[in-house]
TORZALO-718765 format. One record per residue: x, y, z of N, C-alpha, C in turn; residue in three letters. Coordinates in steps of 0.001 Angstrom, whole numbers, plus 500000, padded with zeros to 6 digits. Example, Ala and Ser with C-alpha at 12.3 -4.5 7.8 and 13.67 -1.06 7.14 Angstrom:
// TORZALO-718765
513190494310507800512300495500507800513200496700507800ALA512850497750507080513670498940507140512900500030507870SER
This chain:
// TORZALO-718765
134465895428488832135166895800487599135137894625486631UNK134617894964485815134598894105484871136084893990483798UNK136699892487483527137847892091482936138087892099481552UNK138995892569480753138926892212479247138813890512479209UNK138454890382478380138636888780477475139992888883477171UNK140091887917476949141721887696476108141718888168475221UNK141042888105474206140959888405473039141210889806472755UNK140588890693473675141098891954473914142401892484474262UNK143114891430475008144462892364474975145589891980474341UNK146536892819474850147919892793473503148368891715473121UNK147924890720472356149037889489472141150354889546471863UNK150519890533471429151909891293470799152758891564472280UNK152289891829472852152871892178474901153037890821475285UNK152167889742475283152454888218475853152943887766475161UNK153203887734474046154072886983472714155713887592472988UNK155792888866472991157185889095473535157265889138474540UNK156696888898475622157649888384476863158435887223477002UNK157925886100475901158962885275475996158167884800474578UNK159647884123474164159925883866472710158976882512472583UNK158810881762473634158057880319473492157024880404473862UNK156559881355474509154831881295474697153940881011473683UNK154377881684472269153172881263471286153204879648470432UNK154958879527470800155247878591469808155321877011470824UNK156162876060470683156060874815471492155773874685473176UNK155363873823473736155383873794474888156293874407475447UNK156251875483476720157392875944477719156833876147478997UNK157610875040479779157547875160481143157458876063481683UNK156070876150482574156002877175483944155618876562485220UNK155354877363486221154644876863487407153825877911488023UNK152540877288488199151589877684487867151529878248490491UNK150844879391490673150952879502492430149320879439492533UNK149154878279493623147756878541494258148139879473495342UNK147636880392495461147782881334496790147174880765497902UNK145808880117497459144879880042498825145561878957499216UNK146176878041498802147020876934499735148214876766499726UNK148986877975499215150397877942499103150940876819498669UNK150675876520497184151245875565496848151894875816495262UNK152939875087494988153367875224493045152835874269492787UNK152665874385491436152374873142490315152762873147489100UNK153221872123488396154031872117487572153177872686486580UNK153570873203485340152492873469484182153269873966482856UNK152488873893481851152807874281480701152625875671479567UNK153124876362478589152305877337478478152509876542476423UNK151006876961475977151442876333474861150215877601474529UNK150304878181473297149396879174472257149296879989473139UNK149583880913474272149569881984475153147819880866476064UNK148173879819476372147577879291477281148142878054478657UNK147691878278479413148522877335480735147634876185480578UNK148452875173480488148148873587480950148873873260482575UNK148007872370483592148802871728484592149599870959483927UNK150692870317484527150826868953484779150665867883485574UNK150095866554485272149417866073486243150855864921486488UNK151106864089487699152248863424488067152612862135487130UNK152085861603486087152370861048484946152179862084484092UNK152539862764484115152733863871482602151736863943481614UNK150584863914482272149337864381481038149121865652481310UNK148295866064480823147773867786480609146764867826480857UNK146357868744482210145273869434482444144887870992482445UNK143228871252482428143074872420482725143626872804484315UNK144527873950484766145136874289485693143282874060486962UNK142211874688486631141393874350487513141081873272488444UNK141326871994487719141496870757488045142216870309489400UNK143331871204489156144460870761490579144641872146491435UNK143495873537491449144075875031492290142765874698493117UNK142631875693493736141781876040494773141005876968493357UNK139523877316493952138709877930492798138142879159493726UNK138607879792494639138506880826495477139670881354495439UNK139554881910494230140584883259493835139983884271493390UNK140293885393494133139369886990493427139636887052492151UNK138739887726491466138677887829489616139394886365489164UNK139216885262489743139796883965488820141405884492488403UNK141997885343489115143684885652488225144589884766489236UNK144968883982488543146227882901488893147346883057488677UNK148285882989489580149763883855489317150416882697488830UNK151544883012488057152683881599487396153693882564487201UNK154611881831486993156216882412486759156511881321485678UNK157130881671484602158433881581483638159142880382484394UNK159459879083483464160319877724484183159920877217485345UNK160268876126485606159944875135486543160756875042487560UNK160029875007488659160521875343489982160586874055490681UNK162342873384490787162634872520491568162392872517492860UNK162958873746493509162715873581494818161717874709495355UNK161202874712495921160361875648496560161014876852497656UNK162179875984498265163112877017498672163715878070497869UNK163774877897496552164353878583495812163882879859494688UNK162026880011495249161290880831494411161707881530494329UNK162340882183495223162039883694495357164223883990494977UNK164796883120494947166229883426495156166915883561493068UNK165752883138492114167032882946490740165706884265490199UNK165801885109489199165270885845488467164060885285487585UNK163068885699487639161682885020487269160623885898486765UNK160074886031485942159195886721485507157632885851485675UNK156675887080486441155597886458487142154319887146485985UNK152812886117485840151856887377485324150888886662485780UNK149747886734485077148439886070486026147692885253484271UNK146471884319484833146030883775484077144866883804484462UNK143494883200483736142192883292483898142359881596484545UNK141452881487485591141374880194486521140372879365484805UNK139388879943484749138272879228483912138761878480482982UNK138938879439481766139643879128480862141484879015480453UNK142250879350481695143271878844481427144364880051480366UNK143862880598479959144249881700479081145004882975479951UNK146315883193479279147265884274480030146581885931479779UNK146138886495481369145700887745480776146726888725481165UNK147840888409482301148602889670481851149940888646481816UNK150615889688480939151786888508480380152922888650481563UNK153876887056481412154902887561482353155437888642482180UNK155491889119483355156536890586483134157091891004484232UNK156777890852485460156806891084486627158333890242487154UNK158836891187488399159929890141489182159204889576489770UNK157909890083490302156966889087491267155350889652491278UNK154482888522490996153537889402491144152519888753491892UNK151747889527493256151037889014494291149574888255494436UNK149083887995495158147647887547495075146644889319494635UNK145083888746493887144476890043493914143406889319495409UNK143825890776495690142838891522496828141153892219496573UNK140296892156496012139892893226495409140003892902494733UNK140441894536494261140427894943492729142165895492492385UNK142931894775493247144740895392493612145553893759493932UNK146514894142493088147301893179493074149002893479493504UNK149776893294494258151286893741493899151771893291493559UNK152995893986492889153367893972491810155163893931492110UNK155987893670491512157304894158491897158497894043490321UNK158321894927490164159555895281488885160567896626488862UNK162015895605488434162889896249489278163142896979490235UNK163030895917491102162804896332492919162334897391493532UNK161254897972492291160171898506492512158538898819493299UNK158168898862494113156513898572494164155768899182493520UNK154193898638493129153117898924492363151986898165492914UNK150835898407492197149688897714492959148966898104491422UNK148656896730490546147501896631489329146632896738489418UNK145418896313488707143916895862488537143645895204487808UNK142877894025487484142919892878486762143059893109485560UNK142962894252484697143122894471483448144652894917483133UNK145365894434484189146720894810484459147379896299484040UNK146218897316484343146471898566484693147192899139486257UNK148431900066485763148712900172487438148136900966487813UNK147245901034489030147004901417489302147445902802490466UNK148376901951491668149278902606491999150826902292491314UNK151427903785490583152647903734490004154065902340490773UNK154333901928489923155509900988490060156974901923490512UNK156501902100491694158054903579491918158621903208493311UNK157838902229494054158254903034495833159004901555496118UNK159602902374497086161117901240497709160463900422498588UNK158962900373499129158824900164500038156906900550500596UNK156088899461500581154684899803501046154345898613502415UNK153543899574502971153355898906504089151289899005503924UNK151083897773504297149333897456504792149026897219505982UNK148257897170507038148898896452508124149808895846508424UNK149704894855509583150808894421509709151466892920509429UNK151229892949508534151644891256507896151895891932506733UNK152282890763505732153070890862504416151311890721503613UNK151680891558502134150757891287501258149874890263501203UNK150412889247501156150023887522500666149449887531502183UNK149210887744503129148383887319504463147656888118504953UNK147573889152504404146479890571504778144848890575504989UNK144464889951503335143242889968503305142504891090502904UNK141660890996502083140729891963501627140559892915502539UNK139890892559503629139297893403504688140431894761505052UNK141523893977505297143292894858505323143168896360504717UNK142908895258503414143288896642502047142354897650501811UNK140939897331502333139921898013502433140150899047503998UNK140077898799504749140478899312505780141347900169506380UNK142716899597505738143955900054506013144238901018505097UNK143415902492505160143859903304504151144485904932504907UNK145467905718504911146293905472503534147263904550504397UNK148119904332502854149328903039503258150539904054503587UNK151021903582504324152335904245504146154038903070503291UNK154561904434502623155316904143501604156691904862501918UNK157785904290501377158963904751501378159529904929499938UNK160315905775499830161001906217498844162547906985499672UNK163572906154498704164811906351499785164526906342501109UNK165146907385501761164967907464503123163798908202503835UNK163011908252503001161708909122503517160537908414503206UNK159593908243504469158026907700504452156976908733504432UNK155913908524503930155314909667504032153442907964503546UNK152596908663503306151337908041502995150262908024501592UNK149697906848500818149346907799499800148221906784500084UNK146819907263499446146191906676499462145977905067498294UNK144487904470498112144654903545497045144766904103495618UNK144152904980495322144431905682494004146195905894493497UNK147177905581494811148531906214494315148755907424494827UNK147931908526495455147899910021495565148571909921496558UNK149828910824497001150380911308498417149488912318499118UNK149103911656499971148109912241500970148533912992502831UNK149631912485502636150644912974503696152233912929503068UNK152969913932503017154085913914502516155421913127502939UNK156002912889502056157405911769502548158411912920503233UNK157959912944504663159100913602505462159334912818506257UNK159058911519507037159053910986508212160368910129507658UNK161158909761509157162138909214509085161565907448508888UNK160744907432509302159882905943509561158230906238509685UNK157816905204509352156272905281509291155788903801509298UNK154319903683510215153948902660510671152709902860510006UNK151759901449509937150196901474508982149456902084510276UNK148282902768509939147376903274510886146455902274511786UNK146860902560512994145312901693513406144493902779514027UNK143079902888513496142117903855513689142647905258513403UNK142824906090514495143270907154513374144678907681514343UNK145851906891514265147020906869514707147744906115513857UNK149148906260513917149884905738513419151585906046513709UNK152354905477514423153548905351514102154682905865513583UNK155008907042513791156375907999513066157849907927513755UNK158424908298512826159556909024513225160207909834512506UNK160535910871513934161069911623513324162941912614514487UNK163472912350513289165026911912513511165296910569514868UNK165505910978515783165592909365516635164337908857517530UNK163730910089517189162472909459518533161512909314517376UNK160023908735518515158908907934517835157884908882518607UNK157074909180517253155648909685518105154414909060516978UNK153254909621517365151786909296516693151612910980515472UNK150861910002514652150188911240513809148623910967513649UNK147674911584513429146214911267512557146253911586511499UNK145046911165510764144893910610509520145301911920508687UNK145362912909509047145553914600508509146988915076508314UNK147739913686508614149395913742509047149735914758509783UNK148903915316511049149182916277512185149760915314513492UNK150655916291514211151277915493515543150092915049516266UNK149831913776516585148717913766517804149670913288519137UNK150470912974518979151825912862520312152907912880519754UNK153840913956520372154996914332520017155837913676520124UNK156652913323519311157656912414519219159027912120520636UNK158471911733521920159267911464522863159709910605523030UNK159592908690522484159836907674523165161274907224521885UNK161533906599522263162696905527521540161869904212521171UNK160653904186521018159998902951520608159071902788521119UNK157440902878519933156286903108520411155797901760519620UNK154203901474519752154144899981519375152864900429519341UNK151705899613517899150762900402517729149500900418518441UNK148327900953518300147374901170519725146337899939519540UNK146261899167520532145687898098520390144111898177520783UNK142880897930520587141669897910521093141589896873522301UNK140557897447523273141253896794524755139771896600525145UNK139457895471525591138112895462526425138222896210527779UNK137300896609528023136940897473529444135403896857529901UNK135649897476531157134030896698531671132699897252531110UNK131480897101531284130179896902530806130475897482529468UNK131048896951528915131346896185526813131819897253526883UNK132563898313527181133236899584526809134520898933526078UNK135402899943525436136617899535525004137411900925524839UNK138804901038524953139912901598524672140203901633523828UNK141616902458523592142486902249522755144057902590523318UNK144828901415523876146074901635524733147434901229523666UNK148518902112523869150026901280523175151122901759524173UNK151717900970524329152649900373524846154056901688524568UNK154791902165525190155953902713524406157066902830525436UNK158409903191525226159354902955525592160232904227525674UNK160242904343526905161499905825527426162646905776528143UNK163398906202527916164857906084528968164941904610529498UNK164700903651528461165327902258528414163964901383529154UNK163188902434529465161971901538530700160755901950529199UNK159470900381529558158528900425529004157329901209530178UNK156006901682529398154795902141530062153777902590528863UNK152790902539529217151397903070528356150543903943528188UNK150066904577527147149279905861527124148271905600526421UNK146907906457526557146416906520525749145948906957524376UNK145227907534523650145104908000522019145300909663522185UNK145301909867523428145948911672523435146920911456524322UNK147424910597524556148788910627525030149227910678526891UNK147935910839527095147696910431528570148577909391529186UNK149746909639530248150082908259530425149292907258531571UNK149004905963531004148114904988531589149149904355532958UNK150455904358532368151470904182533707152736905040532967UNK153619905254534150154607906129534073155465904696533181UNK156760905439532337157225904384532043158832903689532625UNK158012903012533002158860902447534745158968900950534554UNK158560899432533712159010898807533292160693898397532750UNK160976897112533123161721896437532306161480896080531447UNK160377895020531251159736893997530706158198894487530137UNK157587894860529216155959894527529195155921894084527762UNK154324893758528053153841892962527179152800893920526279UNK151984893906525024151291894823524788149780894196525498UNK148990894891525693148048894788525950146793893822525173UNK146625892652526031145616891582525313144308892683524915UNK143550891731524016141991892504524210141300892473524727UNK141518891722525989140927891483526896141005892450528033UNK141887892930527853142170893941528638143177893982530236UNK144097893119529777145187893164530875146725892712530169UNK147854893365530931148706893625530339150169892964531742UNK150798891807530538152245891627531801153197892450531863UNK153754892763532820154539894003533219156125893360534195UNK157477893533533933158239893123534707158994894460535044UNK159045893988536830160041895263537158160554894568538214UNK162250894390538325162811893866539692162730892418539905UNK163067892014538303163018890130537938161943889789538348UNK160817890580538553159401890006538789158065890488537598UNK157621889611537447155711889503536526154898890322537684UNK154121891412536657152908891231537455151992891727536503UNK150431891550536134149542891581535586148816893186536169UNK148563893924535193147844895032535424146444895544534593UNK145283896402535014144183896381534373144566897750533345UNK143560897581532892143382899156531706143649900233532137UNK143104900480533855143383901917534741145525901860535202UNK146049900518534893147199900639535087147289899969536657UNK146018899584537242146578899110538790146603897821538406UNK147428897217539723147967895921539760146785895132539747UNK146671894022539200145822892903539488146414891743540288UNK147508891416539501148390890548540352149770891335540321UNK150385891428541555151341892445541786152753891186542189UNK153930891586541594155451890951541444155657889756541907UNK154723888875541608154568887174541987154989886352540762UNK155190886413539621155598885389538319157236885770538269UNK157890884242538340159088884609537814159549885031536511UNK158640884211535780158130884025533655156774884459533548UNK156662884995532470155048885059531767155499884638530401UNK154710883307529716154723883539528485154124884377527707UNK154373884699526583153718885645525680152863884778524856UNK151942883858525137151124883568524132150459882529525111UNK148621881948524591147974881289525779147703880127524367UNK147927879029525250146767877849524582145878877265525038UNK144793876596524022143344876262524706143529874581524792UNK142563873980525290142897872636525651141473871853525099UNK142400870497524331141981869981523561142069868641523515UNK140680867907523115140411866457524048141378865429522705UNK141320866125521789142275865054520688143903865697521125UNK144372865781522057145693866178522823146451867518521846UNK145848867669520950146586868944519583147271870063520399UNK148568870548520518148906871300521596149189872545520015UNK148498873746520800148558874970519624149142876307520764UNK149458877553519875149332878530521032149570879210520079UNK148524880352520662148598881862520063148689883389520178UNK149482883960520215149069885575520643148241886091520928UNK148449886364522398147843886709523778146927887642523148UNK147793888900521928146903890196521884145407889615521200UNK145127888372520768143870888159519882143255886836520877UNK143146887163522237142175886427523245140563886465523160UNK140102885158522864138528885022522717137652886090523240UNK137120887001522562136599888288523275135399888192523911UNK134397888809525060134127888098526044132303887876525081UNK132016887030525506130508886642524944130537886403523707UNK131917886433522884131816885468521291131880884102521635UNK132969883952522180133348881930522304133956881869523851UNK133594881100523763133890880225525527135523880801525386UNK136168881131527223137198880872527523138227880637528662UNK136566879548529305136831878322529898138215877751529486UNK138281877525528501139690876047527701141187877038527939UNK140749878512527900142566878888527420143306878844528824UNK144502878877528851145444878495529647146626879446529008UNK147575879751530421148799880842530123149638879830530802UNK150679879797530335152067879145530537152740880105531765UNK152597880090533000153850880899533695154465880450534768UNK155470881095535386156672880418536383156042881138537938UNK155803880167538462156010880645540090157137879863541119UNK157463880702541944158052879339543093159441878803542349UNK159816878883541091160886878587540515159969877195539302UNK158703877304539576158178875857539136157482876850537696UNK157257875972536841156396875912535907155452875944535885UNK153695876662535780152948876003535942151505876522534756UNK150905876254534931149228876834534265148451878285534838UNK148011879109534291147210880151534584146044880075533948UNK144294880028534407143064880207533867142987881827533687UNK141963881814532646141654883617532254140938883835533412UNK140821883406534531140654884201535981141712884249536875UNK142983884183536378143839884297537321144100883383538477UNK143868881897537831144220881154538980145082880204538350UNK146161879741539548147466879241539129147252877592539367UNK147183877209538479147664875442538588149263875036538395UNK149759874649539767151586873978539460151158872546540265UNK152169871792539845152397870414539908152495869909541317UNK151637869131541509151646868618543288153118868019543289UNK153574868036544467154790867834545071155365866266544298UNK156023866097543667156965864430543371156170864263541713UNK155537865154541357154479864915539888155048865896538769UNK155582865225537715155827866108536574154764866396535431UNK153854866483536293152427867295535512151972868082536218UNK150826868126535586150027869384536422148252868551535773UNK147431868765537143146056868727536586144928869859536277UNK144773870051535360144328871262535066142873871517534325UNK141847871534535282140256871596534321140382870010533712UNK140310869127534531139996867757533915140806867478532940UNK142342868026532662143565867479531612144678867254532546UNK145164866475532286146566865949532500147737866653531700UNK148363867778531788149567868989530737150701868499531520UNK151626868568530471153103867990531133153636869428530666UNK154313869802531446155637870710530955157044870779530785UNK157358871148530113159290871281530279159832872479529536UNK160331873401530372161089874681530319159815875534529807UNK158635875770530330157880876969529801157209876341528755UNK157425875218528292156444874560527200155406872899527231UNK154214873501526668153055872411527165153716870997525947UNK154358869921526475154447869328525772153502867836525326UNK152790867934525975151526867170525772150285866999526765UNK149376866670526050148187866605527195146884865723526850UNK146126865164527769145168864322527489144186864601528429UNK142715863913528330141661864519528813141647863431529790UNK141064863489530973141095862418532067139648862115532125UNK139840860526531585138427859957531706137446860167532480UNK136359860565532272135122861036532645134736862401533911UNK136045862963533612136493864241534441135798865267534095UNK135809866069535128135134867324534930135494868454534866UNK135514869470533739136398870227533379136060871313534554UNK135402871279535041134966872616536303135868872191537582UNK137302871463537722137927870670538639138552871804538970UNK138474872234540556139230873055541201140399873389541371UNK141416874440541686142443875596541687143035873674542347UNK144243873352541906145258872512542813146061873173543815UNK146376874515543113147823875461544065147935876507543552UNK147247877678544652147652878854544236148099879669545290UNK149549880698544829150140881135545334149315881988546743UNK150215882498547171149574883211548294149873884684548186UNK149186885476547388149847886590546820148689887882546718UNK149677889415547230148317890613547069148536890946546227UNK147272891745545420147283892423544437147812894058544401UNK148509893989544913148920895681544896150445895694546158UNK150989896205545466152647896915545910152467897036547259UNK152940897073547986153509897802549572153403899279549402UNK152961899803550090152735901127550393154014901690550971UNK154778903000550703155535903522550836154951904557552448UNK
C-alpha cells in the first residue's frame, strides 16, 4: 500500500490536535518499538525533532531503530519523565514518517500501537480499532476488547496477524469473531472466546468450555471447566498431532482435535504438552512423564517438575524457557537442554532422554555433561564448564524406577 505524502493530508486535523504543533517548539516523546525505548523530542511546523542529551536537535532517525514497517513512528503529546508512568496520565498518541520526520497521522489516539503490515492498533475512548498507514480505520474503533494470538499486540508479529485470522472480539459481555476487514464472521454469542489455533478455538458457553471451527460450529461440546489451546506435538517418524490439555470435575486430562480422550481426566497436576511430544502429569503428590498415546514413560517417581528447561552455556549465562517451545528434533542440537526436577527429596538435572543427574553424596552441585550447576530450591543458580571435559560425561545417579503403574 502505498502512503500519502504529507502534503496530502489534513493539516487542518494535525494543526487542531494541539494548539502548538504548528506554532513554537512543543515537547513530545518520540517510541522505538523495536527496542522499547522513549526519546525525548520536539514537534515544531507539524514536524518531530529528537533530542539529543545536551539539547541539540536531531532528525528522530539518528537515535530509532530503522526497521519499522511503512517507516510510521509512534510519539505521544509531552514528555515522559518516567517510563513507569506511560501508560497511567492521559496522552494523545499518532505516528510520524521515520525518513523525513514529518507527522502523518496527527495525535489523536489514547494509544496507538506498532504497524504490523498494513494494521496498526489503535485505542480511543477505551475503544479498539486497527488503521492503515494512511490512518484509515480500517477495523471500526468500537470493541471492548480484541484478541490475536496469544501475547499482547506489541509482541505478536506480522506472521500473528497474518495467520491468526478471524480475531476474536468482545463487545460487553459477548465474544463472537470478525475477520481483518472488521466483518463479523461468527456472531457475538459466546460467553468467552479464545484466538484459533489451526482450526479450533476456545469458547464458552455459560460455565463450561468447549472448541469451535473456523465456521463457528461445535467441534467439542462444551464439557470441561477449563480447556487450554491445542498445541502441535511431535510424534515418531516426523508425524505430528494436535493435543490440549482440559480440565473436569477438578482433575486435568487430554484429547484430541475431535475430542477423543488421549487420557481420562484423572490428574491433579499437568503440564501442557511440549512439542516434543511428552507431557508432566501429577497424581498422588507424585510426577510422572507421559507420551502422545497417554502411556507412562516415566511413571510416579518426581517429587517437582519444573515447568520450563534450560540449555547450558560455557560463558555460565543461566536462561530458561517454556518447555511448550523445545528445540524440535533435527533443527538444533538438544544435547545442552536440561529440566530442573526433584527426586529422593533432592534437587536435581534431567537430559531430553530422561536421565537424572542429582548431587553425589556431601556435594552441593551436581555434574552434568561436563558443567558444574549448583542448585537451590528448584533453581540453577550458576554454572561453569569444567576444563577440558567432555560434554558426552555419563548418567552420575539415576533413580531406580518403571515406566508404567502396577497392574491392578
Amino acid at each position: 500500500m502505498k502512503r500519502k505524502s504529507t502534503s496530502e493530508i489534513d493539516q487542518k486535523k494535525i494543526e487542531s490536535s494541539n494548539q502548538e504543533l504548528s506554532g513554537d517548539h512543543c515537547g513530545c516523546t518520540i517510541y522505538d518499538c523495536e527496542f522499547d525505548r522513549y526519546q525525548e523530542g520536539v514537534v515544531c511546523s507539524n514536524k518531530i525533532f529528537a533530542v539529543q542529551d545536551n539539547g541539540s536537535l536531531v532528525p528522530p532517525k539518528n537515535l530509532i531503530c530503522e526497521h519499522i514497517d511503512y517507516g510510521m513512528v509512534q510519539f505521544f503529546m509531552g514528555i515522559l519523565e518516567d517510563e513507569a508512568e506511560v501508560y497511567s496520565h492521559p496522552r494523545k498518541w499518532g505516528y510520524f514518517d521515520y525518513d523525513t520526520g514529518n507527522i502523518v497521522i496527527a495525535p489523536q489516539y489514547d494509544y496507538a500501537g506498532c504497524f504490523y503490515g498494513e494494521l496498526a492498533r489503535v485505542i480511543k475512548a477505551e475503544k479498539i480499532g486497527f488503521i492503515d498507514p494512511e490512518g484509515t480505520e480500517v477495523i471500526s474503533i468500537i470493541w471492548d476488547e480484541v484478541k490475536i494470538g496469544h501475547n499482547k499486540w506489541e509482541y505478536i508479529g506480522v506472521e500473528w496477524v497474518e495467520e491468526c485470522d478471524p480475531w476474536a472480539v468482545r463487545n460487553g459481555d459477548k465474544w463472537g469473531y470478525i475477520n481483518q476487514k472488521g466483518e463479523v464472521v461468527i456472531p457475538l454469542e459466546f460467553d468467552h472466546a479464545e484466538t484459533f489455533e489451526e482450526d479450533r478455538a476456545e469458547v464458552k458457553i455459560g460455565d463450561k468450555y468447549g472448541y469451535i471451527n473456523k465456521k463457528g460450529e461445535l467441534a467439542i461440546s462444551p464439557e470441561y471447566e477449563k480447556v487450554y489451546p491445542f498445541r502441535c506435538v511431535e510424534m515418531e517418524q516426523a508425524k505430528s498431532c494436535y493435543i490440549a490439555l482440559v480440565k473436569k470435575d477438578g482433575k486435568f486430562g487430554f484429547i484430541d482435535e475431535e475430542g477423543n480422550r488421549i487420557t481420562e481426566c484423572i490428574f491433579d497436576k499437568a503440564f501442557e504438552y511440549s512439542n516434543i511430544g511428552f507431557s508432566a502429569v501429577k497424581l498422588n503428590d507424585k510426577w510422572s512423564l507421559i507420551n502422545t498415546s497417554g502411556d507412562y514413560v516415566i511413571y510416579n517417581k518426581f517429587d517437582d517438575f519444573c515447568y520450563y528447561y534450560g540449555r547450558l552455556c560455557e560463558t555460565g549465562s543461566i536462561s530458561k524457557a517454556n518447555w511448550l517451545h523445545l528445540p524440535s528434533q533435527g533443527k538444533e542440537p538438544r544435547s545442552d537442554v536440561y529440566f530442573v526436577v526433584k527426586v529422593n527429596h533432592q534437587w536435581g538435572l534431567m537430559d531430553i532422554d530422561f536421565n537424572v543427574f542429582l548431587p553425589e553424596k556431601n556435594k552441593r552441585f551436581i555434574e552434568f555433561k561436563g558443567y558444574i550447576i549448583h542448585l537451590q530450591n528448584g533453581i540453577v543458580t550458576k554454572m561453569r564448564k569444567i576444563a577440558g571435559s567432555d560434554v558426552k560425561t555419563e548418567v552420575k545417579m539415576q533413580p531406580d524406577w518403571e515406566n508404567q503403574p502396577p497392574k491392578d
